[in-house]
Backbone and ligand atoms as CSV (ligand in chain L), in Angstrom:
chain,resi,resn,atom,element,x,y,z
A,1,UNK,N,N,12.744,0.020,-2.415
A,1,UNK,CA,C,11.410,0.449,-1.983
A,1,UNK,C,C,11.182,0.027,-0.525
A,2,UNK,N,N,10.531,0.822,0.267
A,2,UNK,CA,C,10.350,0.573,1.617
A,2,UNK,C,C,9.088,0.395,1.612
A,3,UNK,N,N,8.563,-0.541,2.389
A,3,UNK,CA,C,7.064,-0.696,2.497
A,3,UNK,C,C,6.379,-0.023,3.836
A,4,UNK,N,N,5.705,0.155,3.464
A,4,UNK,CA,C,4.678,0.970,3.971
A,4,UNK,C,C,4.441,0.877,5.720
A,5,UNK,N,N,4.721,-0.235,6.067
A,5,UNK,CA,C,4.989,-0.206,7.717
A,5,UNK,C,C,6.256,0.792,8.451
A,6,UNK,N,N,7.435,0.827,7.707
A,6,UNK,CA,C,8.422,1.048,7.774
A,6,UNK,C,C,8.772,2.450,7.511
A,7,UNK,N,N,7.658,2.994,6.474
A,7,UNK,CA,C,8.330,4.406,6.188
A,7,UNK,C,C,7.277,5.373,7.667
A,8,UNK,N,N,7.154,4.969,8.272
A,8,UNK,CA,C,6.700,5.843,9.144
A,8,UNK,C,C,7.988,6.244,10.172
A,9,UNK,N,N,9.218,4.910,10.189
A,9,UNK,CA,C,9.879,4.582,11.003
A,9,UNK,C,C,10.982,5.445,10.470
A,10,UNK,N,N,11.466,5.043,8.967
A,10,UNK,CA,C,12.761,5.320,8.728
A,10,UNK,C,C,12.138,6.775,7.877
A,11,UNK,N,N,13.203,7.785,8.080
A,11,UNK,CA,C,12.672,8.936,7.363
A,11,UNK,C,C,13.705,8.861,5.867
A,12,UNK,N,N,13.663,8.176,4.919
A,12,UNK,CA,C,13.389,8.432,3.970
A,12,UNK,C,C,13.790,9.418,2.654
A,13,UNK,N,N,14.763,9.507,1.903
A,13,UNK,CA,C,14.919,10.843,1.131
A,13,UNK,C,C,13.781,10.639,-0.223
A,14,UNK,N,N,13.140,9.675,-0.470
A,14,UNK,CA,C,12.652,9.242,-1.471
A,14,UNK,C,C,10.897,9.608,-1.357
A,15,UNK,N,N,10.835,11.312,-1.996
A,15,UNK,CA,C,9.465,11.522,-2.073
A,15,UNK,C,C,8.692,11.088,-2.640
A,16,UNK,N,N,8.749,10.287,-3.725
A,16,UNK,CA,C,7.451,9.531,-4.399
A,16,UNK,C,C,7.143,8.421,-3.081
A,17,UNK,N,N,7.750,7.981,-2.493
A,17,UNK,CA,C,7.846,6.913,-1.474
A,17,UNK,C,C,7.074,7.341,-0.192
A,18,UNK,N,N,7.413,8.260,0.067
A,18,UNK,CA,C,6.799,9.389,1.305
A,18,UNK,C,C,5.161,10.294,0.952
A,19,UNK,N,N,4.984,10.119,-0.092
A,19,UNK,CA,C,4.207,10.820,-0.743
A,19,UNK,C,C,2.642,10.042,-0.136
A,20,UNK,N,N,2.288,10.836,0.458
A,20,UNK,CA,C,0.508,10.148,0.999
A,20,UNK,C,C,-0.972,10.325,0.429
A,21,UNK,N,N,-1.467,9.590,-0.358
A,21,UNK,CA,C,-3.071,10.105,-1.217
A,21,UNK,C,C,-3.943,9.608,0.457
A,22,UNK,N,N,-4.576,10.597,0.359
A,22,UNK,CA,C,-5.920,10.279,1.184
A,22,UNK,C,C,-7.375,10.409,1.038
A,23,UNK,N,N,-8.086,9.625,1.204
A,23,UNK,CA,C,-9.235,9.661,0.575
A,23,UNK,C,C,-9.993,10.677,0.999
A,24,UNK,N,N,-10.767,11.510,0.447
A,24,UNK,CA,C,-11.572,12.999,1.428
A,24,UNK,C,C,-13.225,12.604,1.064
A,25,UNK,N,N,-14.092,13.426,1.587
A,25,UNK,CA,C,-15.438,12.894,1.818
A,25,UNK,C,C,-15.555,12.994,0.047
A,26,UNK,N,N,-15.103,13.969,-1.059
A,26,UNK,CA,C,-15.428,14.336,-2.242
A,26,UNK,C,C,-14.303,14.472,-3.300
A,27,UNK,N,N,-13.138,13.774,-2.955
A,27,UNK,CA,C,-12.416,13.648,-3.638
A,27,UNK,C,C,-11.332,12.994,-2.503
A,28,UNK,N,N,-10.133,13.622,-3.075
A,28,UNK,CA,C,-8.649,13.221,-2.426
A,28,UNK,C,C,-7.624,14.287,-1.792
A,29,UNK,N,N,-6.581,14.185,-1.579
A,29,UNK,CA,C,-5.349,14.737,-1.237
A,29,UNK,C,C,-4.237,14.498,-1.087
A,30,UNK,N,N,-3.435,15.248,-1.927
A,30,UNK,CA,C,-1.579,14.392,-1.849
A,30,UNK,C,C,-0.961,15.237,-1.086
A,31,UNK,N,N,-0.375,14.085,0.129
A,31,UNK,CA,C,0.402,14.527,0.876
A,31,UNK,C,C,2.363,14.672,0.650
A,32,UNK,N,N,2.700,15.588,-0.174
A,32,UNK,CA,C,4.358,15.163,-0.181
A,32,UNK,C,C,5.132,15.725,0.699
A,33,UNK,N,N,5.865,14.680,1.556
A,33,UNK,CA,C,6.840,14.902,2.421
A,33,UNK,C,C,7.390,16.837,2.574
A,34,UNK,N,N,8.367,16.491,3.932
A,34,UNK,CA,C,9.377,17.923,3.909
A,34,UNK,C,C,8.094,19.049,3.882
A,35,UNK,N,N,7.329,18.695,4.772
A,35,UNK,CA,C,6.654,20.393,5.132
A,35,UNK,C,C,5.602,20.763,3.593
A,36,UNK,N,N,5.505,20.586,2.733
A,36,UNK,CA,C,4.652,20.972,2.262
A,36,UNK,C,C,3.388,20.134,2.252
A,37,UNK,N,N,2.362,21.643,1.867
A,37,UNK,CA,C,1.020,21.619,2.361
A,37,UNK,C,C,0.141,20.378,1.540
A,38,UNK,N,N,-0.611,19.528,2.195
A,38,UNK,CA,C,-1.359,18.827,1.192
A,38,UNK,C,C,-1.931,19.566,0.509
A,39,UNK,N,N,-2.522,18.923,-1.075
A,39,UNK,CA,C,-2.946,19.443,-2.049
A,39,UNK,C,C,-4.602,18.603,-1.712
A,40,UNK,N,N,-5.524,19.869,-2.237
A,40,UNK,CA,C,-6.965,18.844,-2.012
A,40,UNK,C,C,-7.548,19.178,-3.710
A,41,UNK,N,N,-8.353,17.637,-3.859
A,41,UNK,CA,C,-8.426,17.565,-5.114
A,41,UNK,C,C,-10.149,17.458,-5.294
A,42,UNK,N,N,-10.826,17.903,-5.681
A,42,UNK,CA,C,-12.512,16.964,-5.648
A,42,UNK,C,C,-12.561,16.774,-7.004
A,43,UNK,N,N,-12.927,15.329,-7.024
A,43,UNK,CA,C,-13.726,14.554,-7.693
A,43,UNK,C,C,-14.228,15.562,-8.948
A,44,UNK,N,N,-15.135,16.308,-8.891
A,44,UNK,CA,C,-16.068,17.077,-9.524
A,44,UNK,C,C,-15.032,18.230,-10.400
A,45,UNK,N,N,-13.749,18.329,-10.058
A,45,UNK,CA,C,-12.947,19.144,-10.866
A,45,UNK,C,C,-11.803,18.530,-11.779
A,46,UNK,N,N,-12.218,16.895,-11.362
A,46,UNK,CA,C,-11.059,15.870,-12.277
A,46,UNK,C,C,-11.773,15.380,-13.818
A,47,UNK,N,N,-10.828,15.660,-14.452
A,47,UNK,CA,C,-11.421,15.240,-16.488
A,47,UNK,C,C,-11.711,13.470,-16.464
A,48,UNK,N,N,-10.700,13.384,-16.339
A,48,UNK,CA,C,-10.220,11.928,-16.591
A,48,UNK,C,C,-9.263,11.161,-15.673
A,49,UNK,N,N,-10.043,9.918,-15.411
A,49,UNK,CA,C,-8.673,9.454,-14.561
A,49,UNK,C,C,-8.158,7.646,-15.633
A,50,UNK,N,N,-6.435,7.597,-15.054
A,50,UNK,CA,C,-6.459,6.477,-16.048
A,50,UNK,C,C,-4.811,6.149,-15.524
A,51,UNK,N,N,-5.113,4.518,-15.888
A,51,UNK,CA,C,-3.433,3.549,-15.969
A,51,UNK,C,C,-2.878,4.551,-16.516
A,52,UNK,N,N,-1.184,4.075,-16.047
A,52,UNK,CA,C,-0.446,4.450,-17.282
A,52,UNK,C,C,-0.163,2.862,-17.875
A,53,UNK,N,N,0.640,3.075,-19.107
A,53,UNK,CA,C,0.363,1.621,-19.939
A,53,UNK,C,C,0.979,0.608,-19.217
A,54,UNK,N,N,2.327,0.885,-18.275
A,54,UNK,CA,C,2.376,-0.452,-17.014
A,54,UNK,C,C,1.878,-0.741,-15.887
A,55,UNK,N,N,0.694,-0.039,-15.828
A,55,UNK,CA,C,-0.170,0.384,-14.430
A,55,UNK,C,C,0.124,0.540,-13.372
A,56,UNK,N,N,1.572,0.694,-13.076
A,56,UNK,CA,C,1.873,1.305,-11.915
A,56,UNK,C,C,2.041,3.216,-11.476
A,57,UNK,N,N,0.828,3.820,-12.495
A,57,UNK,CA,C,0.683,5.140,-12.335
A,57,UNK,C,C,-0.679,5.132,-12.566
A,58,UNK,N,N,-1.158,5.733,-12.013
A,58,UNK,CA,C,-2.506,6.555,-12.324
A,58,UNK,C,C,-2.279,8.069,-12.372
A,59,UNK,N,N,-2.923,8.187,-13.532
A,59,UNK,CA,C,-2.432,9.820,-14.532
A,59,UNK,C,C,-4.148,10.406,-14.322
A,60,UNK,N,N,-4.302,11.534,-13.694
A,60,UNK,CA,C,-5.404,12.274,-14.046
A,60,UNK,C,C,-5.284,13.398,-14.246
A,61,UNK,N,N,-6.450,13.978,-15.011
A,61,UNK,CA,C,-6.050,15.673,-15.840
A,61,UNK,C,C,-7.557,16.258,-14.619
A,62,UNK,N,N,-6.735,17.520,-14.181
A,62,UNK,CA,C,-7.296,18.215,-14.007
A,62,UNK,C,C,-7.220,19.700,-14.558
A,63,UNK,N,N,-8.252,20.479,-15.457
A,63,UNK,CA,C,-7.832,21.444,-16.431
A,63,UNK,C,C,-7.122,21.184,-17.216
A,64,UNK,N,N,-6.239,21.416,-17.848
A,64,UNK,CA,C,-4.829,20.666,-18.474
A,64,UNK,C,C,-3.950,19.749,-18.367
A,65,UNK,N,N,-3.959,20.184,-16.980
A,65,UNK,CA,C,-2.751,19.725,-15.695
A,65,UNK,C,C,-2.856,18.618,-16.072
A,66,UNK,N,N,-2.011,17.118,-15.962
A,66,UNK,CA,C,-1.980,15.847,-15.819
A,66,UNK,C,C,-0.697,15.597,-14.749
A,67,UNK,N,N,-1.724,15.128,-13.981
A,67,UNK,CA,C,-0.988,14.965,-12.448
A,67,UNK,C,C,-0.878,13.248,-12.432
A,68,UNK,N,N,0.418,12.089,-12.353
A,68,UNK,CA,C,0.451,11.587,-11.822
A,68,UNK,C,C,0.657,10.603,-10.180
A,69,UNK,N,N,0.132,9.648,-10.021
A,69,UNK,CA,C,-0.009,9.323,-8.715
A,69,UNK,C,C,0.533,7.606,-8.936
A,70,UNK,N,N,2.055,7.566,-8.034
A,70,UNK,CA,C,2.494,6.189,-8.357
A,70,UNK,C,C,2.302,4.979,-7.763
A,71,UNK,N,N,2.217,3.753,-7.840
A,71,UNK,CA,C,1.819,3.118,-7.033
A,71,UNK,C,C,2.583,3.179,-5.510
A,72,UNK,N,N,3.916,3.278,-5.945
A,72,UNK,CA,C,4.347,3.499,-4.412
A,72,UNK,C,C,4.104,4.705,-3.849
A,73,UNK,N,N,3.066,5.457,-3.885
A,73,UNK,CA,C,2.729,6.681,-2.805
A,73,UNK,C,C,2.126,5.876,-1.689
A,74,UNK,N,N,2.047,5.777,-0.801
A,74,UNK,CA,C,1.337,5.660,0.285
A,74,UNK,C,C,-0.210,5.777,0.275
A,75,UNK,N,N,-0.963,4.796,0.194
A,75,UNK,CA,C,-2.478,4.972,-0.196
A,75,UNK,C,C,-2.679,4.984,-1.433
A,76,UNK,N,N,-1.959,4.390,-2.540
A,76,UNK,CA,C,-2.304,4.327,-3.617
A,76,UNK,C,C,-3.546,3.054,-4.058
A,77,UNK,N,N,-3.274,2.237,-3.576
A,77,UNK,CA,C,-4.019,0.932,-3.249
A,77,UNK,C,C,-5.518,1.207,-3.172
A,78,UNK,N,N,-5.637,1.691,-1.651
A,78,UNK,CA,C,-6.550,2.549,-1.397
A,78,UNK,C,C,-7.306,3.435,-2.717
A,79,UNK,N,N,-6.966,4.605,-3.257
A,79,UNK,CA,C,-7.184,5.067,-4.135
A,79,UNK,C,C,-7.165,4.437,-5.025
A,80,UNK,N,N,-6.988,3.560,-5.955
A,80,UNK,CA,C,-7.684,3.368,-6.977
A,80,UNK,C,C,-8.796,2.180,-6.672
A,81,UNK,N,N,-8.997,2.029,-5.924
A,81,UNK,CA,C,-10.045,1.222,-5.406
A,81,UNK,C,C,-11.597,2.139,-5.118
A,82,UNK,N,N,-11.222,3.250,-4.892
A,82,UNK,CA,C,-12.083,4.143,-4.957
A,82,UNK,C,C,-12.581,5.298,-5.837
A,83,UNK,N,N,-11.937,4.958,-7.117
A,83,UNK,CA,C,-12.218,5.956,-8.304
A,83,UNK,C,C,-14.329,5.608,-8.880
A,84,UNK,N,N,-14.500,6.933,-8.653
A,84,UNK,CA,C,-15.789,7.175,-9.022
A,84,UNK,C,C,-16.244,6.267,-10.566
A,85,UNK,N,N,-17.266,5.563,-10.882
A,85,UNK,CA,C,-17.355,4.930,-11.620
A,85,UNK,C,C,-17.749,5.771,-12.680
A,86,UNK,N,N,-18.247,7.012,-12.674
A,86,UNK,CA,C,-18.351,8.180,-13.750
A,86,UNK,C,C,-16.762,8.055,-14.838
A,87,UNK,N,N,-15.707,7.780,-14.207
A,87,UNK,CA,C,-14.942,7.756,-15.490
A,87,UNK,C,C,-14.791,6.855,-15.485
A,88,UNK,N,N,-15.656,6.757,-16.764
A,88,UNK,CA,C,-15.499,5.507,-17.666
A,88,UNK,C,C,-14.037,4.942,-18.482
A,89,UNK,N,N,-13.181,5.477,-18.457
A,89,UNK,CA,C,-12.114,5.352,-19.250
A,89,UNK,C,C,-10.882,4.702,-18.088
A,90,UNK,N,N,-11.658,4.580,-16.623
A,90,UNK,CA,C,-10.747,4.027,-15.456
A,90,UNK,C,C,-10.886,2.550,-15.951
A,91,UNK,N,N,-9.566,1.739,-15.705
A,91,UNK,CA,C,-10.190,0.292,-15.866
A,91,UNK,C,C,-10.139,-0.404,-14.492
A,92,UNK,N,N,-11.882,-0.311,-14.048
A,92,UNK,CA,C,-12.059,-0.713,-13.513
A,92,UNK,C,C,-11.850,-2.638,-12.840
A,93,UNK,N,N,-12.131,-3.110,-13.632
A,93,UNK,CA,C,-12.096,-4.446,-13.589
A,93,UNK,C,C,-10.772,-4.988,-13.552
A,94,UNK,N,N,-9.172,-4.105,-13.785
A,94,UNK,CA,C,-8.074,-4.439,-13.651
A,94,UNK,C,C,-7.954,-4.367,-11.850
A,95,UNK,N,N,-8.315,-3.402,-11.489
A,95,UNK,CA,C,-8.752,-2.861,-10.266
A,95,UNK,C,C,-9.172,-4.319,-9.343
A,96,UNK,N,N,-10.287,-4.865,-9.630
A,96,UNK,CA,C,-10.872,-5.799,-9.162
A,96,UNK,C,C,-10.267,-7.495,-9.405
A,97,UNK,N,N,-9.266,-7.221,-10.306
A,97,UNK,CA,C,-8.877,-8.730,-10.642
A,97,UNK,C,C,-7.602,-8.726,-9.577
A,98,UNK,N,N,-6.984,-7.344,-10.122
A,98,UNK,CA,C,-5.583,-7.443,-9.017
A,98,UNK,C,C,-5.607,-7.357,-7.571
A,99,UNK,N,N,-6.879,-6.818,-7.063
A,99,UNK,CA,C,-6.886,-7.272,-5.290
A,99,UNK,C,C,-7.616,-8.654,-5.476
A,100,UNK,N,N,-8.248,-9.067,-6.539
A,100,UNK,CA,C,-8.873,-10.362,-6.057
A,100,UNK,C,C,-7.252,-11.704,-5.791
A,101,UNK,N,N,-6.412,-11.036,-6.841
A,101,UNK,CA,C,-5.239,-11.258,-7.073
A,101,UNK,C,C,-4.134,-11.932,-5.854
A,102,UNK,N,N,-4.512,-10.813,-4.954
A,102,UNK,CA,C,-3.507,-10.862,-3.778
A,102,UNK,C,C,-3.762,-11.967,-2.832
A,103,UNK,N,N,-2.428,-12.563,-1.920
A,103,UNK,CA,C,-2.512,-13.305,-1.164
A,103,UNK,C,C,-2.266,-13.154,-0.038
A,104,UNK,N,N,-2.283,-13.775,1.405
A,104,UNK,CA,C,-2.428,-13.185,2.723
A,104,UNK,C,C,-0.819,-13.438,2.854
A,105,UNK,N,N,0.094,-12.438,3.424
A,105,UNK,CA,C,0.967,-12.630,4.221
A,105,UNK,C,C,1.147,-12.805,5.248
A,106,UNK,N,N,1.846,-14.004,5.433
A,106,UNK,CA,C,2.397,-14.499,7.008
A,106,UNK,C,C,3.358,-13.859,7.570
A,107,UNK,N,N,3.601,-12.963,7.436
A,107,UNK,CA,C,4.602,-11.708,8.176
A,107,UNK,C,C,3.608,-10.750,8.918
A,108,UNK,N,N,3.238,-9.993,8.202
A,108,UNK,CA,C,2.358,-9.061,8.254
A,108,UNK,C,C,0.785,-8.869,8.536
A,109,UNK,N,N,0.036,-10.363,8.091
A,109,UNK,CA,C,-1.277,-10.605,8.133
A,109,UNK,C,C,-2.335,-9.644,7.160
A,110,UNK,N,N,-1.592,-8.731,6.352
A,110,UNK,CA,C,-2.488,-8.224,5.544
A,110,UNK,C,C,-2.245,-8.902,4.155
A,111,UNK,N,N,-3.471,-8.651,3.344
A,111,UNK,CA,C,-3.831,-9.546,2.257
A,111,UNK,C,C,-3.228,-8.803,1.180
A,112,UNK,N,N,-1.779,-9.101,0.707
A,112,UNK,CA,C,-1.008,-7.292,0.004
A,112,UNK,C,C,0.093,-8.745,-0.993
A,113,UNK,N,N,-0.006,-9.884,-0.924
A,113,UNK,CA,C,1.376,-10.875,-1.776
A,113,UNK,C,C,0.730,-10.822,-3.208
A,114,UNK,N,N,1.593,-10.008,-3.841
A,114,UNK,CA,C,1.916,-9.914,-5.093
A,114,UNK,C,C,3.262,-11.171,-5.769
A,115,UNK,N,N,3.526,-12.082,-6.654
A,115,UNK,CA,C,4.362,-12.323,-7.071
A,115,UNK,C,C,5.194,-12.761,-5.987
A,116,UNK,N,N,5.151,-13.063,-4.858
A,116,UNK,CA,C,5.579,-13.748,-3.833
A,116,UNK,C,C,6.057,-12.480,-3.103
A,117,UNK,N,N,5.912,-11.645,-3.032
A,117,UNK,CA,C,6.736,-10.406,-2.314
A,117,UNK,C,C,5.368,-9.378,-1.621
A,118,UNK,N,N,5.447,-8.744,-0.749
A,118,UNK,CA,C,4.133,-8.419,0.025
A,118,UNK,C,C,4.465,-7.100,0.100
A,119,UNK,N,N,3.077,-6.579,-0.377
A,119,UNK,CA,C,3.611,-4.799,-1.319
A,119,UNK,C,C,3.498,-3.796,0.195
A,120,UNK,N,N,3.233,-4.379,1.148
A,120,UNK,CA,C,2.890,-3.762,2.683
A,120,UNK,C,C,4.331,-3.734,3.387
A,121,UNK,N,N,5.173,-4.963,3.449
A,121,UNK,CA,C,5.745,-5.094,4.347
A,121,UNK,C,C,7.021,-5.433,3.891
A,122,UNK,N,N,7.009,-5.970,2.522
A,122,UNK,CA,C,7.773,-6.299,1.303
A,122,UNK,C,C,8.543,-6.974,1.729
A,123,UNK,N,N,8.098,-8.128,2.418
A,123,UNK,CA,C,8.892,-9.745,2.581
A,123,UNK,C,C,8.615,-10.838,1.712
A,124,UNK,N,N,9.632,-11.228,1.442
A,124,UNK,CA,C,9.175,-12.517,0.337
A,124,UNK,C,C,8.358,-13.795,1.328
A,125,UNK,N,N,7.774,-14.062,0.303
A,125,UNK,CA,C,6.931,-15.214,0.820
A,125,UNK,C,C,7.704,-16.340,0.866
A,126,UNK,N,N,7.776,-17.085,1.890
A,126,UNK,CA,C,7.781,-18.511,2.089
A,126,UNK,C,C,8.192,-19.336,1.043
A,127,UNK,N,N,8.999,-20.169,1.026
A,127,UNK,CA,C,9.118,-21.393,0.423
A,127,UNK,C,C,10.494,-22.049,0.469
A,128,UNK,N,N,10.213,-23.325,0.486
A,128,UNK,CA,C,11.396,-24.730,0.876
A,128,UNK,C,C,13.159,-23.724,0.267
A,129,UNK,N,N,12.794,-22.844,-0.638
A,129,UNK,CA,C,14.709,-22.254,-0.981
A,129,UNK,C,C,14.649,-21.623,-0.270
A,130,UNK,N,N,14.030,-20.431,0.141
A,130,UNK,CA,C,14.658,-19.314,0.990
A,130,UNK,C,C,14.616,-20.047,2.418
A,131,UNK,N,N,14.019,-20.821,2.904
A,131,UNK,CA,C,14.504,-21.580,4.475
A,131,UNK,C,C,13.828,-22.407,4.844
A,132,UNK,N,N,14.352,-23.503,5.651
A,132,UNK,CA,C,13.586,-25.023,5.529
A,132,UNK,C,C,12.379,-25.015,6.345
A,133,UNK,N,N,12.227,-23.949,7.628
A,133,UNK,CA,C,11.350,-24.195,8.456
A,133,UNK,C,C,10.432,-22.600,8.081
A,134,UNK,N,N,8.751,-23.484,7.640
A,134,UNK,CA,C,7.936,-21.803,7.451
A,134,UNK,C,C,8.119,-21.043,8.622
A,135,UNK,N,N,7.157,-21.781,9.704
A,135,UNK,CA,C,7.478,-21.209,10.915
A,135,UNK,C,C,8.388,-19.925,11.221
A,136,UNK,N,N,9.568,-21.055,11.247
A,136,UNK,CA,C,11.007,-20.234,11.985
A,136,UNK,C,C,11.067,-18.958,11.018
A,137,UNK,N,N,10.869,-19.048,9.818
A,137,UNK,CA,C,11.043,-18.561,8.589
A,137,UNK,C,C,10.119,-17.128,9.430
A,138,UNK,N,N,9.125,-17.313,9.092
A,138,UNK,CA,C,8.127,-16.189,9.842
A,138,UNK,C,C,8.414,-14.789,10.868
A,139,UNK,N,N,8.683,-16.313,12.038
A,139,UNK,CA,C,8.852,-15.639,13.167
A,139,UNK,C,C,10.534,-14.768,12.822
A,140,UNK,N,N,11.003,-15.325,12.137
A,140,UNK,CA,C,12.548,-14.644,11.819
A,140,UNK,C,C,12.039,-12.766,11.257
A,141,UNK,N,N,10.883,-13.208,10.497
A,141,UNK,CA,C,10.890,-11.947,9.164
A,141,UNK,C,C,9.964,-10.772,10.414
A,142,UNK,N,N,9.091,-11.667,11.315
A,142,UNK,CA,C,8.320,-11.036,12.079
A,142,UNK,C,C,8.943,-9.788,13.340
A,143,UNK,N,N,9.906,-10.788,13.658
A,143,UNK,CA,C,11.078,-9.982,14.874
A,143,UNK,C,C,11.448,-8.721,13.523
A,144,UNK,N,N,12.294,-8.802,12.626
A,144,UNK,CA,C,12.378,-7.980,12.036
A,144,UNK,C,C,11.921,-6.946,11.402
A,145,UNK,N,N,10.874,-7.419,10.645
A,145,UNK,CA,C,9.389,-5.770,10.669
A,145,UNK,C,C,9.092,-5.236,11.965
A,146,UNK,N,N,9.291,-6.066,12.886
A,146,UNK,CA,C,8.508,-5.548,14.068
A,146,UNK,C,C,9.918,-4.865,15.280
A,147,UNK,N,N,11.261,-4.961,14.782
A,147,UNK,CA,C,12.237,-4.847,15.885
A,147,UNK,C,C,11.925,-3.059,16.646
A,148,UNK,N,N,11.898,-1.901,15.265
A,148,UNK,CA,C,11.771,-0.835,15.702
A,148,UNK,C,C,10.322,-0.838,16.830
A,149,UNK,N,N,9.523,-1.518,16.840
A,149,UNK,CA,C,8.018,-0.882,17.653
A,149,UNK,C,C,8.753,-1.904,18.819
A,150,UNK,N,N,9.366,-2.838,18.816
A,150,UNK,CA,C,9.969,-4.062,20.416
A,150,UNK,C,C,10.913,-2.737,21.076
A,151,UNK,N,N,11.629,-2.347,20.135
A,151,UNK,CA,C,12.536,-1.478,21.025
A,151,UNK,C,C,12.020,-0.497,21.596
A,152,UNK,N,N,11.037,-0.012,21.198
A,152,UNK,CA,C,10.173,1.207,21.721
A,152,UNK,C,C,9.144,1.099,22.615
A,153,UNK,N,N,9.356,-0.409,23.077
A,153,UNK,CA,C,8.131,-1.097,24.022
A,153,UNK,C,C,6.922,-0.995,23.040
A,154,UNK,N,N,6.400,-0.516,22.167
A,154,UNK,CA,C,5.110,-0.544,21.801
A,154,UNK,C,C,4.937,-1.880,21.535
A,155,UNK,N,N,3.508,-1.911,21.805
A,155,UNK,CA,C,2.888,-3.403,22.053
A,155,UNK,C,C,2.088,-4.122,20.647
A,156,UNK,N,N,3.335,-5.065,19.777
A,156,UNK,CA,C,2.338,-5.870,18.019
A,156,UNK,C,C,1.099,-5.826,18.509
A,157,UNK,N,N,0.028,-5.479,17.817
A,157,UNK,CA,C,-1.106,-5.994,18.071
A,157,UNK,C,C,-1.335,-7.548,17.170
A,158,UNK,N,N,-2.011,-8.302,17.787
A,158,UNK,CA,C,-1.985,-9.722,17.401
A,158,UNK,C,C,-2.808,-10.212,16.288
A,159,UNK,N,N,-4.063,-9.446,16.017
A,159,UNK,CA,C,-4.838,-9.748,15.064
A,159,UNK,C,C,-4.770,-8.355,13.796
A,160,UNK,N,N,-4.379,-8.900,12.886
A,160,UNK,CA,C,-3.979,-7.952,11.264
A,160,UNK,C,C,-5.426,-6.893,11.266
A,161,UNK,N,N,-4.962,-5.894,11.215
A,161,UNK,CA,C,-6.286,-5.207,10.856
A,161,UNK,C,C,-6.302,-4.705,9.170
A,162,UNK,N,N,-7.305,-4.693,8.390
A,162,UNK,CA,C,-7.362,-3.953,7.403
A,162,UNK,C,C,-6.504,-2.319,7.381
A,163,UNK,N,N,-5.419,-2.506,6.072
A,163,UNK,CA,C,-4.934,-1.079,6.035
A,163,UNK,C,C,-4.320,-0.727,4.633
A,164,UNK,N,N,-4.255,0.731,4.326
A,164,UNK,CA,C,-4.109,0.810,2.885
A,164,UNK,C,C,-4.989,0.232,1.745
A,165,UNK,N,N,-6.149,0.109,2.199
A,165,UNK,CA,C,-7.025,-0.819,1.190
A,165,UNK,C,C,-6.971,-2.244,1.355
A,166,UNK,N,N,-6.186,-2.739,1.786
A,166,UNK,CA,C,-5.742,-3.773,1.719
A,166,UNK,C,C,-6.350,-4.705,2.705
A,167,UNK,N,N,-7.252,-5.861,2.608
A,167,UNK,CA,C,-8.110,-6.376,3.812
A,167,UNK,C,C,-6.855,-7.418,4.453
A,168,UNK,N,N,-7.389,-7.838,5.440
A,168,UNK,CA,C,-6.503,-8.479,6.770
A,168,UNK,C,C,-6.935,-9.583,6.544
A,169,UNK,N,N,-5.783,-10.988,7.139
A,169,UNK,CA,C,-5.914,-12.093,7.015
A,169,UNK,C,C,-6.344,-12.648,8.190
A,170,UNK,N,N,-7.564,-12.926,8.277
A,170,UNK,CA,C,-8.293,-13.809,9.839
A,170,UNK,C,C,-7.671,-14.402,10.621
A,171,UNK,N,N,-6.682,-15.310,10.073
A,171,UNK,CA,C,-5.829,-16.931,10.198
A,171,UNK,C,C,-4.652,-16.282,10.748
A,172,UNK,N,N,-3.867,-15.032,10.709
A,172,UNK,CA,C,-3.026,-14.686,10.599
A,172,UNK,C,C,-2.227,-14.730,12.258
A,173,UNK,N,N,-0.943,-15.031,12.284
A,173,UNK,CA,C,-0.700,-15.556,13.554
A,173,UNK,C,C,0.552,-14.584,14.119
A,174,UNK,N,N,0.553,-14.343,14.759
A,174,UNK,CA,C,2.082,-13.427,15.501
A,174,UNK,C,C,2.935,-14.785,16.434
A,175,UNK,N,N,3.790,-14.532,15.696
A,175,UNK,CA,C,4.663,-15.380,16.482
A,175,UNK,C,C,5.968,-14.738,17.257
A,176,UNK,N,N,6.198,-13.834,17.623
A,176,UNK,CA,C,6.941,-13.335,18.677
A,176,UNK,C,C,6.480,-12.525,19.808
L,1,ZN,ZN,ZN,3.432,-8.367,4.648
């Protein structure tokens, strides 16, 4: 899995991976890779929206149709954070436990550490086995998410901004 900084960079054969939900003023839109057209969805024409039983899908019926949306699409985060509270059958409160859930990464500065691994940038977190110095540790993982935008002169910005749903860590430090 490539995280989400990265697939802008590397192109990717893996369309669920490439695949973009975006939020619209009245619903959504899935963007899948290779030239085809986004799909626009409103709110007002969806039955039901819902987990699948390992919650890394959200399944909604529209007409018949049952269209899933995986967590690794791009903006999935995002989207289910924003499901209309009219369906009742969304579980909401899983929603709310699992970003309360997350922890700030020191790579990246967004608030995305799942299980020690950071669903943004997908570096493992820190600790005394994987290398003795956090720091060095950091700045090591930092040069590396960041080598494609150094080579291209584009300029890290220093303070994490909120992205993908995902809020930014204040504290958060650039070290290269
Ligand atoms: Zn990260």
């Amino acid at each position: 899995m490539t995280g989400y900084l990265m697939r802008n960079i590397f192109n990717k054969k893996l369309t669920s991976e490439l695949t973009e939900i975006k939020l619209t003023e009245s619903g959504f839109s899935i963007n899948k890779p290779f030239g085809a057209k986004p799909k626009l969805f409103d709110w007002k024409e969806i039955n039901s929206v819902q987990f699948s039983e390992n919650r890394n899908e959200v399944i909604f019926e529209k007409a018949d149709k049952k269209i899933g949306l995986k967590n690794n699409n791009i903006g999935w985060y995002e989207f289910i954070q924003n499901v209309p509270t009219r369906f009742k059958e969304f579980d909401f409160n899983y929603v709310s436990e699992f970003m309360n859930s997350l922890k700030p990464c020191g790579v990246c500065g967004i608030v995305a550490v799942k299980e020690n691994v950071c669903i943004v940038c997908e570096t493992i977190t820190w600790n005394n086995e994987v290398a003795e110095n956090e720091i060095e540790f950091i700045k090591s993982k930092q040069s590396e998410l960041y080598s494609e935008l150094i080579k291209d002169g584009i300029e890290i910005k220093k303070v994490a901004e909120p992205e993908h749903g995902f809020k930014a860590d204040k504290n958060w430090k650039l070290y290269i």
